[in-house]
PDB file of N, H, CA, C and O in Angstrom:
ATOM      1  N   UNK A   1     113.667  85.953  98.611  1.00  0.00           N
ATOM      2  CA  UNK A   1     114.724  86.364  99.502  1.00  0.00           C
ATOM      3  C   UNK A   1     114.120  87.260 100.586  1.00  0.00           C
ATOM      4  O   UNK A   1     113.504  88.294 100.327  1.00  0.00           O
ATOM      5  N   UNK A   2     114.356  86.759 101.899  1.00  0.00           N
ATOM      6  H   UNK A   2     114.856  85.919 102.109  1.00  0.00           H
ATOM      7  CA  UNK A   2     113.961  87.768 102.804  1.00  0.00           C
ATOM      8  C   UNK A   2     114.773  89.076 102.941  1.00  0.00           C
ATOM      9  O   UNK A   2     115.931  89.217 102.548  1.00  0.00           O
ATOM     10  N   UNK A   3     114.263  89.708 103.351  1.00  0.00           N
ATOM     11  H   UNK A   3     113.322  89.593 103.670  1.00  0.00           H
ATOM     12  CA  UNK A   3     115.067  91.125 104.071  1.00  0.00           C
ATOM     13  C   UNK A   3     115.932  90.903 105.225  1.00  0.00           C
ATOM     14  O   UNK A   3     115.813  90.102 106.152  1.00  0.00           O
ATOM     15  N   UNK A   4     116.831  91.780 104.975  1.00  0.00           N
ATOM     16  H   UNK A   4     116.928  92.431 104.222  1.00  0.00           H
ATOM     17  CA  UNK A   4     117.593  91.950 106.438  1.00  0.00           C
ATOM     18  C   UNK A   4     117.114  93.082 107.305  1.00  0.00           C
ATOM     19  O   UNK A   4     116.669  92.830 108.425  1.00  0.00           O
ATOM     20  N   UNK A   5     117.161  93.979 106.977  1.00  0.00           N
ATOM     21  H   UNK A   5     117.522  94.184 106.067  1.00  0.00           H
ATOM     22  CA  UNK A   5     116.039  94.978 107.361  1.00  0.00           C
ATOM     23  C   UNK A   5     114.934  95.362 107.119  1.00  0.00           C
ATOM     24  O   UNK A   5     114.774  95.649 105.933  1.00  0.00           O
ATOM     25  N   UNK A   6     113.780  95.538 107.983  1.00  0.00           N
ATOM     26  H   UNK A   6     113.910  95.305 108.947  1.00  0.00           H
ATOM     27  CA  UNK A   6     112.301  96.496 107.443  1.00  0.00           C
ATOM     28  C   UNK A   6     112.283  97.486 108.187  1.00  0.00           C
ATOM     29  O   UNK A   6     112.620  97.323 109.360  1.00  0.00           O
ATOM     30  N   UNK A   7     111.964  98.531 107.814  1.00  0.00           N
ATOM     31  H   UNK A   7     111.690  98.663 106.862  1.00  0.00           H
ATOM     32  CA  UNK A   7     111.621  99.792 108.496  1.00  0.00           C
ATOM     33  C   UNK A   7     110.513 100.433 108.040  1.00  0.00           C
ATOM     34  O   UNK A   7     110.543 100.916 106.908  1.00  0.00           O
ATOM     35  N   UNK A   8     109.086 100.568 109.033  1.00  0.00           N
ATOM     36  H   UNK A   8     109.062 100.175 109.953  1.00  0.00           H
ATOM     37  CA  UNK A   8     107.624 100.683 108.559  1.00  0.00           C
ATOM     38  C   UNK A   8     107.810 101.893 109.183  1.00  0.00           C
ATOM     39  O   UNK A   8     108.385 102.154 110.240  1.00  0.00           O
ATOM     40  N   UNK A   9     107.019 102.881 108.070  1.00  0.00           N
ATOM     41  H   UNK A   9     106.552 102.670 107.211  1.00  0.00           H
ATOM     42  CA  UNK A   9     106.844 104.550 108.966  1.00  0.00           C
ATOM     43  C   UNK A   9     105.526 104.283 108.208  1.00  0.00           C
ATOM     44  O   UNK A   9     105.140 103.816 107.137  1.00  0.00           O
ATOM     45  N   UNK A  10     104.979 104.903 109.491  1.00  0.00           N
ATOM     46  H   UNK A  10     105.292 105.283 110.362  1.00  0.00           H
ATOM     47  CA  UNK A  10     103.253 105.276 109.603  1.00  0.00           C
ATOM     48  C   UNK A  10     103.297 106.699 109.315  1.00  0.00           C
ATOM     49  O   UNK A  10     104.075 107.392 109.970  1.00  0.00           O
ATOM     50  N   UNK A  11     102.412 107.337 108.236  1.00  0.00           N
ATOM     51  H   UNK A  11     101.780 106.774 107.703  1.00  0.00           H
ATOM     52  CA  UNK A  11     102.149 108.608 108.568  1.00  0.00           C
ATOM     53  C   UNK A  11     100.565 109.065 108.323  1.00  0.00           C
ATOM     54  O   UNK A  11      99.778 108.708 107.447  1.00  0.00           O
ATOM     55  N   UNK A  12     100.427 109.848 109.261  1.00  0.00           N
ATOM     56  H   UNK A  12     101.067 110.138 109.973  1.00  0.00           H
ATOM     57  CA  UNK A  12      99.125 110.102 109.527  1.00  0.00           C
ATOM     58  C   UNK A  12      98.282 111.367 108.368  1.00  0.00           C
ATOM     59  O   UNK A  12      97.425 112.209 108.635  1.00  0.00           O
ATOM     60  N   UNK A  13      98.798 111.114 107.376  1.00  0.00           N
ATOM     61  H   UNK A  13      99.494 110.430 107.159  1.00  0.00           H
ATOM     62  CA  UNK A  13      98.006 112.355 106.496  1.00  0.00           C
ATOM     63  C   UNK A  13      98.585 111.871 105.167  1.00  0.00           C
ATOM     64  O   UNK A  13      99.507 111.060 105.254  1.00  0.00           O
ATOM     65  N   UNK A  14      98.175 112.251 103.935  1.00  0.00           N
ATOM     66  H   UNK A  14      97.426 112.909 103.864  1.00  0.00           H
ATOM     67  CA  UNK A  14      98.853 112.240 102.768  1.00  0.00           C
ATOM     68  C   UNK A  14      99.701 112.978 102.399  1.00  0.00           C
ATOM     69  O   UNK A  14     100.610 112.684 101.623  1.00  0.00           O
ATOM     70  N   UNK A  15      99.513 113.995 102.894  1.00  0.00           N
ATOM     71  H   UNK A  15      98.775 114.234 103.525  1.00  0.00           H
ATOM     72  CA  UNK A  15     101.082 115.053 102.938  1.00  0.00           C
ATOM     73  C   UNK A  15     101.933 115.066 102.333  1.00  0.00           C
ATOM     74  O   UNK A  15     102.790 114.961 103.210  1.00  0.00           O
ATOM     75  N   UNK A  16     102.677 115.137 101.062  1.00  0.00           N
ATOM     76  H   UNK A  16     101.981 115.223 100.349  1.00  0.00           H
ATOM     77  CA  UNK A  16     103.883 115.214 100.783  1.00  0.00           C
ATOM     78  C   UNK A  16     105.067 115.011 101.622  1.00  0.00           C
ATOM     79  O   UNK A  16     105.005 115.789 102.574  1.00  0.00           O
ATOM     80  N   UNK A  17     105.947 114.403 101.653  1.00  0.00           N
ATOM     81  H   UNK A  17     105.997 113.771 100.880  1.00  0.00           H
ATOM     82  CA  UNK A  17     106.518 114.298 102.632  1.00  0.00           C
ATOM     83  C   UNK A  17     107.545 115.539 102.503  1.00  0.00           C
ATOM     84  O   UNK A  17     108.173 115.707 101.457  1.00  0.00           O
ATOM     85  N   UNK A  18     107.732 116.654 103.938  1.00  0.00           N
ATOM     86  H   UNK A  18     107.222 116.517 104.787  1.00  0.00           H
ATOM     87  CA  UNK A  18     108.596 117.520 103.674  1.00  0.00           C
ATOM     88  C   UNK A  18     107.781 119.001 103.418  1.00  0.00           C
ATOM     89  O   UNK A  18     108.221 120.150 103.376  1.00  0.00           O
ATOM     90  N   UNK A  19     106.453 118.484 103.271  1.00  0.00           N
ATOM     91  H   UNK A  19     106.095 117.550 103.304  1.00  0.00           H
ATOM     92  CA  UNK A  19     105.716 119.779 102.729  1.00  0.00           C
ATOM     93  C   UNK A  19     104.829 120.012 103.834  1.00  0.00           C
ATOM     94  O   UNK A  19     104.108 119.097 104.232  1.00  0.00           O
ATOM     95  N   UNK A  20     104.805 121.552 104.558  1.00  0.00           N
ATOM     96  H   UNK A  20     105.390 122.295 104.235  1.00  0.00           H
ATOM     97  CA  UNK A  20     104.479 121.946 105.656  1.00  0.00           C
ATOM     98  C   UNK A  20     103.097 122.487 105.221  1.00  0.00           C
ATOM     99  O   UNK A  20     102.224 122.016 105.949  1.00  0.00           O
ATOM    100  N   UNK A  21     102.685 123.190 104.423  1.00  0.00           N
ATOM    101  H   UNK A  21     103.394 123.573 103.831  1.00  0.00           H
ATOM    102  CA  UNK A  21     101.522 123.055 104.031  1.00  0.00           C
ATOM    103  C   UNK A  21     101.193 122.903 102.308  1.00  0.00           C
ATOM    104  O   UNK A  21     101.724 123.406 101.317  1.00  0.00           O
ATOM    105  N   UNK A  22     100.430 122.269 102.437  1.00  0.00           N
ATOM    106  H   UNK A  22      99.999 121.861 103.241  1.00  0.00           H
ATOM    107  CA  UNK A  22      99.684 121.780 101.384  1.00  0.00           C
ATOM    108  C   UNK A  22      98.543 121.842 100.749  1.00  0.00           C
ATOM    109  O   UNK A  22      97.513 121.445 101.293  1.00  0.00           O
ATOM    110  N   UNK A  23      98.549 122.194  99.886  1.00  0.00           N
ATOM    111  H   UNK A  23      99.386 122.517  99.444  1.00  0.00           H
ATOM    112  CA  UNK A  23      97.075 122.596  99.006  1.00  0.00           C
ATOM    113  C   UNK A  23      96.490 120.606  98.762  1.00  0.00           C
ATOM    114  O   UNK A  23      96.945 119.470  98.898  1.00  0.00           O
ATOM    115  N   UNK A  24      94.782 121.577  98.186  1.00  0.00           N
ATOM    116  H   UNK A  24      94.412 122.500  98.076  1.00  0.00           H
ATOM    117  CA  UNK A  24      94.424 120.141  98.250  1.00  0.00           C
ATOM    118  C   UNK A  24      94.771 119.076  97.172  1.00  0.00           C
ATOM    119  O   UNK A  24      94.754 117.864  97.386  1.00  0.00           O
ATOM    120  N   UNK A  25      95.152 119.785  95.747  1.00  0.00           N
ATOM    121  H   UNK A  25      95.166 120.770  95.574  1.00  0.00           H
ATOM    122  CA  UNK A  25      95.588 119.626  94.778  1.00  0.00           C
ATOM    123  C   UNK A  25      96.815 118.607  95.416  1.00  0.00           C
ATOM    124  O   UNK A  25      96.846 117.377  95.402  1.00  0.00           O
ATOM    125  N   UNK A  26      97.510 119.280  95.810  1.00  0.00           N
ATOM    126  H   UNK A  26      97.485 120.280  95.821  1.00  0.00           H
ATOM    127  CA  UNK A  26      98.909 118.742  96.109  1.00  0.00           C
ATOM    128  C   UNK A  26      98.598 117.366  97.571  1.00  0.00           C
ATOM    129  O   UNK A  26      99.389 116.482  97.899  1.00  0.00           O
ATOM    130  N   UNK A  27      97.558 117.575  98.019  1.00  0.00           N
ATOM    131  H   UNK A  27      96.915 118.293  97.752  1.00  0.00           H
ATOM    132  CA  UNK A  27      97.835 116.029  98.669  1.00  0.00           C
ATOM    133  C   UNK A  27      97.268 114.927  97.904  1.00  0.00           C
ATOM    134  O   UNK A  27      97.653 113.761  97.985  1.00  0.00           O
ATOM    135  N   UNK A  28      96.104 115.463  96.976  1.00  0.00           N
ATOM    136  H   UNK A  28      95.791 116.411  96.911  1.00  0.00           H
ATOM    137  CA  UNK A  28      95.713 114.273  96.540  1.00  0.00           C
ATOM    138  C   UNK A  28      96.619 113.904  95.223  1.00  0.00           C
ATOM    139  O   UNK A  28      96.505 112.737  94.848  1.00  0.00           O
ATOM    140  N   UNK A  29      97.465 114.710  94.505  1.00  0.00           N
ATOM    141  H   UNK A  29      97.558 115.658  94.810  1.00  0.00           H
ATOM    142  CA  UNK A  29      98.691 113.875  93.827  1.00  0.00           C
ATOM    143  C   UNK A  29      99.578 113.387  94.398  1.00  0.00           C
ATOM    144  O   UNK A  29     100.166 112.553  93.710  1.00  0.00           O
ATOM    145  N   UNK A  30     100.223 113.615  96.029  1.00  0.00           N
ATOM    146  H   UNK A  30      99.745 114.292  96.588  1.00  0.00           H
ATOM    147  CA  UNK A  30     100.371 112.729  96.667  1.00  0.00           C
ATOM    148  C   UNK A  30      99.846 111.105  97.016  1.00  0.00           C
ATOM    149  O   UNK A  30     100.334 109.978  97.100  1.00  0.00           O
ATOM    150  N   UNK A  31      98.671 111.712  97.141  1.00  0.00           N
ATOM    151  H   UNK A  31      98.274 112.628  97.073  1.00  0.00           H
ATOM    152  CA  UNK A  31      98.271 109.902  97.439  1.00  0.00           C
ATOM    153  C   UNK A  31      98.028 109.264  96.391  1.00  0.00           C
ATOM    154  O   UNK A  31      97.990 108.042  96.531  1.00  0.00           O
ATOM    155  N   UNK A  32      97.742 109.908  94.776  1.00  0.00           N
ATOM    156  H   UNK A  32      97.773 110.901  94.662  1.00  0.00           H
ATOM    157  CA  UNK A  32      97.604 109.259  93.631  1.00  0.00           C
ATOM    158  C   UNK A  32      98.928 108.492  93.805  1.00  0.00           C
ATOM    159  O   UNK A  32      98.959 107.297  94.097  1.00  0.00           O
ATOM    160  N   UNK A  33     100.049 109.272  93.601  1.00  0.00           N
ATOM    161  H   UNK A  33     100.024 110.244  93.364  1.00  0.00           H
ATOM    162  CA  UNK A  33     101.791 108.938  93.356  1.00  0.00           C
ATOM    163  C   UNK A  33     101.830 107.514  94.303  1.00  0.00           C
ATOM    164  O   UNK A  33     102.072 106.386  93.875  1.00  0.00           O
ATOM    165  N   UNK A  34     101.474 107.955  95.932  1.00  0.00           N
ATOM    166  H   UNK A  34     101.278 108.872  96.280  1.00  0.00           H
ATOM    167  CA  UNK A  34     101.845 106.489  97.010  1.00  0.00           C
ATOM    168  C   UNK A  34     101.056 105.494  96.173  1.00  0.00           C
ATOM    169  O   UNK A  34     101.707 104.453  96.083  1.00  0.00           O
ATOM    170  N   UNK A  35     100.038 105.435  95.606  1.00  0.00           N
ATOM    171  H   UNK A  35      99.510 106.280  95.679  1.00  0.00           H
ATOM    172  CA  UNK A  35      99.034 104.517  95.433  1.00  0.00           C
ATOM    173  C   UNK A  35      99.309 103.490  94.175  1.00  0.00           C
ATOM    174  O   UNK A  35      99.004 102.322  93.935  1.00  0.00           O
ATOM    175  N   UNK A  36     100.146 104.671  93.402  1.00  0.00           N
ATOM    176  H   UNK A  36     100.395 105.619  93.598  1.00  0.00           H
ATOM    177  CA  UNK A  36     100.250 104.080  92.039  1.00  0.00           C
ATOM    178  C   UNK A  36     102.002 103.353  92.343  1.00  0.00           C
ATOM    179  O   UNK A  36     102.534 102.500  91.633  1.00  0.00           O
ATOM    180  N   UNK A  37     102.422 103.805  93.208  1.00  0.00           N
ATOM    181  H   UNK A  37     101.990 104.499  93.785  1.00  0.00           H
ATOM    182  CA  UNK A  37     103.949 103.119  93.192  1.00  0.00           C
ATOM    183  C   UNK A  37     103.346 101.434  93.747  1.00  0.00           C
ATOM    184  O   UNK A  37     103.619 100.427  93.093  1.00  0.00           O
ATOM    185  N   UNK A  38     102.638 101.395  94.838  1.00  0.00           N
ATOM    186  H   UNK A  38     102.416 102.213  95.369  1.00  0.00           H
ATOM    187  CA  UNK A  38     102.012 100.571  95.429  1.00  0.00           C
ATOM    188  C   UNK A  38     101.617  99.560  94.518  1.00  0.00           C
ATOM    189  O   UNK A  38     102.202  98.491  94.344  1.00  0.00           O
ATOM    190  N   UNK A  39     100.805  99.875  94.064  1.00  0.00           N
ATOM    191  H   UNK A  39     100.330 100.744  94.205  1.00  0.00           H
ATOM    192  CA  UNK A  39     100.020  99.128  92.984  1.00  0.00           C
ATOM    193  C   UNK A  39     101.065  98.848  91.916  1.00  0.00           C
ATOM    194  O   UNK A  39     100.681  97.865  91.282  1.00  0.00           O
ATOM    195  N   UNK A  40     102.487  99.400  91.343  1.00  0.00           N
ATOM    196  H   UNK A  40     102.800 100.199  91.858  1.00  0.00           H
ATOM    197  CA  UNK A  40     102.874  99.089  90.742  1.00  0.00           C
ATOM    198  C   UNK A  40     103.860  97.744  91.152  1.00  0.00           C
ATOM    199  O   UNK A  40     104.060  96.836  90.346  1.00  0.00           O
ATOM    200  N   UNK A  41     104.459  97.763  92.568  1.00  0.00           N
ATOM    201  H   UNK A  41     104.297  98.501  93.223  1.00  0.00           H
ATOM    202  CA  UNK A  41     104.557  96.411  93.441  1.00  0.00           C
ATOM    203  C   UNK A  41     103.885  95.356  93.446  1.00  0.00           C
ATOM    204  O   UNK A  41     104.442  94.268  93.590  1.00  0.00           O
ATOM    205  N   UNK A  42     102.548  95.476  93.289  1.00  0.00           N
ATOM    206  H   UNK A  42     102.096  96.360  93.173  1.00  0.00           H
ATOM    207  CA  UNK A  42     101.637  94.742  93.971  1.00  0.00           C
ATOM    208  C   UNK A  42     100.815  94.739  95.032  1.00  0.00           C
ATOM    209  O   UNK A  42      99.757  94.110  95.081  1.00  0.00           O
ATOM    210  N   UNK A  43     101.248  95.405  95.870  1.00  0.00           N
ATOM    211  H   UNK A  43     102.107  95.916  95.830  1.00  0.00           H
ATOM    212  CA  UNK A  43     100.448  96.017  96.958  1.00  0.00           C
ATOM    213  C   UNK A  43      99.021  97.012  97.194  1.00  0.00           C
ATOM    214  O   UNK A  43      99.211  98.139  97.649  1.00  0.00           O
ATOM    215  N   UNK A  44      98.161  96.747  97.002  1.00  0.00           N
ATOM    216  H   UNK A  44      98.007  95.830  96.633  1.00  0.00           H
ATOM    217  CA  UNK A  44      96.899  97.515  97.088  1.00  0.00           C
ATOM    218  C   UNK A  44      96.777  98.523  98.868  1.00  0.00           C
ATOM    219  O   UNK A  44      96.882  97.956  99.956  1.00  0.00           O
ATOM    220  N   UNK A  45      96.623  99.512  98.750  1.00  0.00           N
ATOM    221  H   UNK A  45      96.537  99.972  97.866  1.00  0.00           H
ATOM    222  CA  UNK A  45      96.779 100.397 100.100  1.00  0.00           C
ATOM    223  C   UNK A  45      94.948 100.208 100.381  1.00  0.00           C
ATOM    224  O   UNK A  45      94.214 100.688  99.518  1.00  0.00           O
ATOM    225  N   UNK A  46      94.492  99.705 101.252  1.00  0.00           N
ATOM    226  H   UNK A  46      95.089  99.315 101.953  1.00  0.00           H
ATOM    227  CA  UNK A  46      93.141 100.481 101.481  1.00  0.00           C
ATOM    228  C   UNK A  46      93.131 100.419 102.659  1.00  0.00           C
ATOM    229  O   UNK A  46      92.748  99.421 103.268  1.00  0.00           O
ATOM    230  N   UNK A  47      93.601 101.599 103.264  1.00  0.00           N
ATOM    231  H   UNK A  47      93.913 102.410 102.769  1.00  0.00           H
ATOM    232  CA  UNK A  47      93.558 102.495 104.590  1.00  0.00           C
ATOM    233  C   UNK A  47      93.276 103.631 104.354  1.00  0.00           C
ATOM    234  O   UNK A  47      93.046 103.839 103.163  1.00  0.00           O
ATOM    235  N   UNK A  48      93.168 104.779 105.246  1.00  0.00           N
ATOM    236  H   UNK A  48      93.355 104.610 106.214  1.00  0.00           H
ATOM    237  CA  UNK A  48      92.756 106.290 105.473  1.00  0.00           C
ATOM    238  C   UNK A  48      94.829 106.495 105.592  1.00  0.00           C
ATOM    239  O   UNK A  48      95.148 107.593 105.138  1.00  0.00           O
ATOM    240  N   UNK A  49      95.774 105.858 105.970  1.00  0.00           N
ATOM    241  H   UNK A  49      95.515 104.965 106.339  1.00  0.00           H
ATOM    242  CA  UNK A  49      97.063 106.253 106.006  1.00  0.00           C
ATOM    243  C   UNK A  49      98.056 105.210 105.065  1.00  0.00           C
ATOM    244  O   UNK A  49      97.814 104.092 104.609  1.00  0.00           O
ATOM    245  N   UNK A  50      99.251 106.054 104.981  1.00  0.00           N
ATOM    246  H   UNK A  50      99.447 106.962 105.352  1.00  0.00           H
ATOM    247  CA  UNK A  50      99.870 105.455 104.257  1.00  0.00           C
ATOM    248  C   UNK A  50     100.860 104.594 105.172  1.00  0.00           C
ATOM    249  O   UNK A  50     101.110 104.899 106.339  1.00  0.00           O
ATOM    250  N   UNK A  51     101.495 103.277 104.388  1.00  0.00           N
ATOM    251  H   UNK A  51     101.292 103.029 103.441  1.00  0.00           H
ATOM    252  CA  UNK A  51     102.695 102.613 105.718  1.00  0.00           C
ATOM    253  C   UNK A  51     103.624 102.639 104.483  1.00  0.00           C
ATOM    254  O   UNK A  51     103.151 102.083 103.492  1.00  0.00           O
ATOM    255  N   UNK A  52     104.822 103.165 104.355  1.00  0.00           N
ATOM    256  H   UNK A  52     105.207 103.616 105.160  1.00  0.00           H
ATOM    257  CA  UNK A  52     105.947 103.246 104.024  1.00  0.00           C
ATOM    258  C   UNK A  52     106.618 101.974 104.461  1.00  0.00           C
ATOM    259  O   UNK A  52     106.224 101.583 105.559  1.00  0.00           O
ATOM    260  N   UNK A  53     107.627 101.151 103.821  1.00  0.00           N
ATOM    261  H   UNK A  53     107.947 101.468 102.929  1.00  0.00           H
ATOM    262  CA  UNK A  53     108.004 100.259 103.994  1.00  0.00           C
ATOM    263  C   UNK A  53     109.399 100.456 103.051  1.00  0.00           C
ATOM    264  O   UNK A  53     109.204 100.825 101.893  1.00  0.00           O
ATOM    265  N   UNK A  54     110.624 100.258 103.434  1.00  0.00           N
ATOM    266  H   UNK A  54     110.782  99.959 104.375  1.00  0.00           H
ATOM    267  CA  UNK A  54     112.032 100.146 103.418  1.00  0.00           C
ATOM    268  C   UNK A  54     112.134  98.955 103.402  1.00  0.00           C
ATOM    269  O   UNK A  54     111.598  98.435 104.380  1.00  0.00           O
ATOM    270  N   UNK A  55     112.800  97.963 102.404  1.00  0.00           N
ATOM    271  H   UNK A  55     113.235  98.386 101.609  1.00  0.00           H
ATOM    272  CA  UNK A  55     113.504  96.767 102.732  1.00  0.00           C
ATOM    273  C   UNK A  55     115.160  97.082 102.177  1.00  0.00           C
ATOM    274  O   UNK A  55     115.548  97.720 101.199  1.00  0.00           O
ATOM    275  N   UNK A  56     115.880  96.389 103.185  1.00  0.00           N
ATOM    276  H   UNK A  56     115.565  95.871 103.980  1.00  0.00           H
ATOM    277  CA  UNK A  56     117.389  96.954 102.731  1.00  0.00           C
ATOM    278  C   UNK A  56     117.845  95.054 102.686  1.00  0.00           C
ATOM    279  O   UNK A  56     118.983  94.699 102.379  1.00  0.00           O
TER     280      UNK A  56
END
């Protein structure tokens, strides 16, 4: 089934989203978390950024 909507957000850091600063601890369980939701899809990330993807 296709989507009716996609909405791709680029973000340029691993960052928590919402979190103004960040320890290093805390970005790299960030990108563990994006990586492992990813991978739990199917999707393998290998970029330096993450692409967020919405299907409604």
């Amino acid at each position: 089934m296709s989507p009716k909507k996609v909405t791709i957000i680029d973000r340029d850091r691993w960052d928590p989203i919402g979190s103004r600063t960040s320890s290093k601890k805390e970005i790299l369980e960030a990108q563990r978390k994006i990586e492992d939701f990813y991978n739990d899809i199917g999707i393998v990330l290998h970029m330096q950024k993450s692409t967020l993807v919405d299907l409604y």
